[in-house]
C-alpha atoms as one frame of an Amber mdcrd trajectory, in Angstrom:
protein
 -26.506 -15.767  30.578 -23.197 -14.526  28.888 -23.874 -11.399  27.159 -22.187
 -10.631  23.743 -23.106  -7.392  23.153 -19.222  -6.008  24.036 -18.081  -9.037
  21.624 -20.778  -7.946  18.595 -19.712  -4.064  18.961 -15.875  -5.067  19.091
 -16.395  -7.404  15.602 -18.267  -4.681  14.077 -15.920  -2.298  15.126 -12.960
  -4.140  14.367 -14.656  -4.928  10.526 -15.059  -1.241  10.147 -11.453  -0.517
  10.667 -10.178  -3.038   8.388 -12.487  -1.718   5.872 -14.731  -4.887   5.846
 -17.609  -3.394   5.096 -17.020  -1.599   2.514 -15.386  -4.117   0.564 -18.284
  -6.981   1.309 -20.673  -4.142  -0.033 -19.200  -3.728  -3.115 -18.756  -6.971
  -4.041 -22.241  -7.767  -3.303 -23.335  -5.017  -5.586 -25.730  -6.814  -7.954
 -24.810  -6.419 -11.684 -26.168  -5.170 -14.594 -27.744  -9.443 -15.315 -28.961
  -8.952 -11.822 -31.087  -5.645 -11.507 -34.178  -6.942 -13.829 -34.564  -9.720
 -11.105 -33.863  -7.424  -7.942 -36.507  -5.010  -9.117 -39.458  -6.524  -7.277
 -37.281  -7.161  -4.460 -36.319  -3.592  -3.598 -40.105  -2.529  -4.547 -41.048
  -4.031  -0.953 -37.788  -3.573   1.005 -37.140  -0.627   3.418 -34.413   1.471
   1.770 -30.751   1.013   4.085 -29.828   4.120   6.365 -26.679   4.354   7.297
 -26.187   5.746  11.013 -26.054   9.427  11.088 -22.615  10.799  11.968 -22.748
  11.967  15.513 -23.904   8.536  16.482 -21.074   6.757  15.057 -18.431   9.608
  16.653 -20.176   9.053  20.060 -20.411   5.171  19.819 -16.730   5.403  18.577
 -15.786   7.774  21.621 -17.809   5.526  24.313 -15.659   2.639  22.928 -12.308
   4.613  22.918 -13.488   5.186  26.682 -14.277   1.894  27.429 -12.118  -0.141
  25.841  -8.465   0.076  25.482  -8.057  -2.235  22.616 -10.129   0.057  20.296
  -7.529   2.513  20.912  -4.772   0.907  19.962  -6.293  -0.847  16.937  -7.230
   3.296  15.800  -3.380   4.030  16.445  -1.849   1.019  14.650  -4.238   1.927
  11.569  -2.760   5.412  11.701   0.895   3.995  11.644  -0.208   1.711   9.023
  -1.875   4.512   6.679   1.710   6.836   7.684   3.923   4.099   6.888   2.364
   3.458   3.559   2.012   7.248   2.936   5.582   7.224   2.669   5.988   3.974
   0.812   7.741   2.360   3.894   4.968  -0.817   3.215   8.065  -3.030   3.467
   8.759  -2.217   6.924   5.330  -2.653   8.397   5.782  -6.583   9.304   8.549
  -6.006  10.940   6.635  -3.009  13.233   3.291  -5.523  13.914   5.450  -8.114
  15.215   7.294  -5.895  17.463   3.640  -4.545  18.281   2.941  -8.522  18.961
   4.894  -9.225  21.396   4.045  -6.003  23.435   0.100  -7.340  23.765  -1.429
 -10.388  25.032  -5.049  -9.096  24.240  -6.971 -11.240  21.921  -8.361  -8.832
  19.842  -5.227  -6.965  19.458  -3.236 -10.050  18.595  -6.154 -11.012  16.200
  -5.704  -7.699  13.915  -1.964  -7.767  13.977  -1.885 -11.655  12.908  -4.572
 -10.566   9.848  -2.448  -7.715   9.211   0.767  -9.567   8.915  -0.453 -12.281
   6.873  -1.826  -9.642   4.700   1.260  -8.236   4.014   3.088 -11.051   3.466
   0.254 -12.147   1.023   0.733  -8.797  -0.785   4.589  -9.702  -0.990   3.751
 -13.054  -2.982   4.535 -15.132   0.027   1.396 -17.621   0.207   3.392 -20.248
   2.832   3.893 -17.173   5.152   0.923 -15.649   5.301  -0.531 -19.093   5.701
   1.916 -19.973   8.476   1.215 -16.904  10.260  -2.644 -17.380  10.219  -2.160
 -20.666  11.506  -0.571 -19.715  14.400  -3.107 -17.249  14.859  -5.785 -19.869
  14.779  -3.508 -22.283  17.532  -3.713 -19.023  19.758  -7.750 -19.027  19.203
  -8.017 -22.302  19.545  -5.669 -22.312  23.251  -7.825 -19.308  24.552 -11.161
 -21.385  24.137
């Protein structure tokens, strides 16, 4: 039996750092139309906790510890946020693919590809970003 529990954490981990989450919730928010309908809902389901603080520090630590492509997806978000700190956005393709052809981990190569194409999308270059996906999904596709 192939267990995915490593693959599950590394998703959810990997959706955290790209700020996933947060973005899904708030366009999920219902609306104003919405909340008359939702009312009997959330009369019957069990409020949403979040995971208390020192959990997520030591499940982030145990991954740090355990897998080596966590840390380097924490240190290229740093560089991101640094480079765009001091409105250097223009140069961060040009950094991912150098990270790119450092790394032949899946995961790694995965985030870099997404980030790329994001940036490119963000410079109003559509064919790029879509060329750049693509080869990201050839890659998936050749590791299966």
């Amino acid at each position: 039996m192939i267990r995915s529990t490593p693959i599950l954490f590394a998703s959810a981990t990997i959706a955290c750092l790209l700020g996933i989450g947060p973005a899904v919730a708030r366009q999920a928010a219902p609306t104003e139309a919405d909340r008359p309908a939702l009312t009997g809902l959330r009369d019957h389901a069990a409020p949403a906790r979040a995971a208390p603080r020192p959990m997520r520090a030591a499940r982030l630590a145990h991954a740090l510890r355990h897998d080596p492509a966590v840390a380097v997806l924490l240190n290229l978000r740093a560089i991101e946020r640094l480079y765009r700190r001091d409105g250097r956005i223009q140069e961060l393709p040009i950094f991912f693919r150098e990270q790119l052809a450092k790394t032949e981990n899946p995961v790694v190569r995965n985030f870099l590809n997404y980030r790329i194409a994001a940036l490119e999308l963000r410079g109003d270059d559509a064919t790029a970003a879509l060329d750049t996906l693509r080869r990201n999904l050839e890659e998936n596709y050749r590791r299966l």
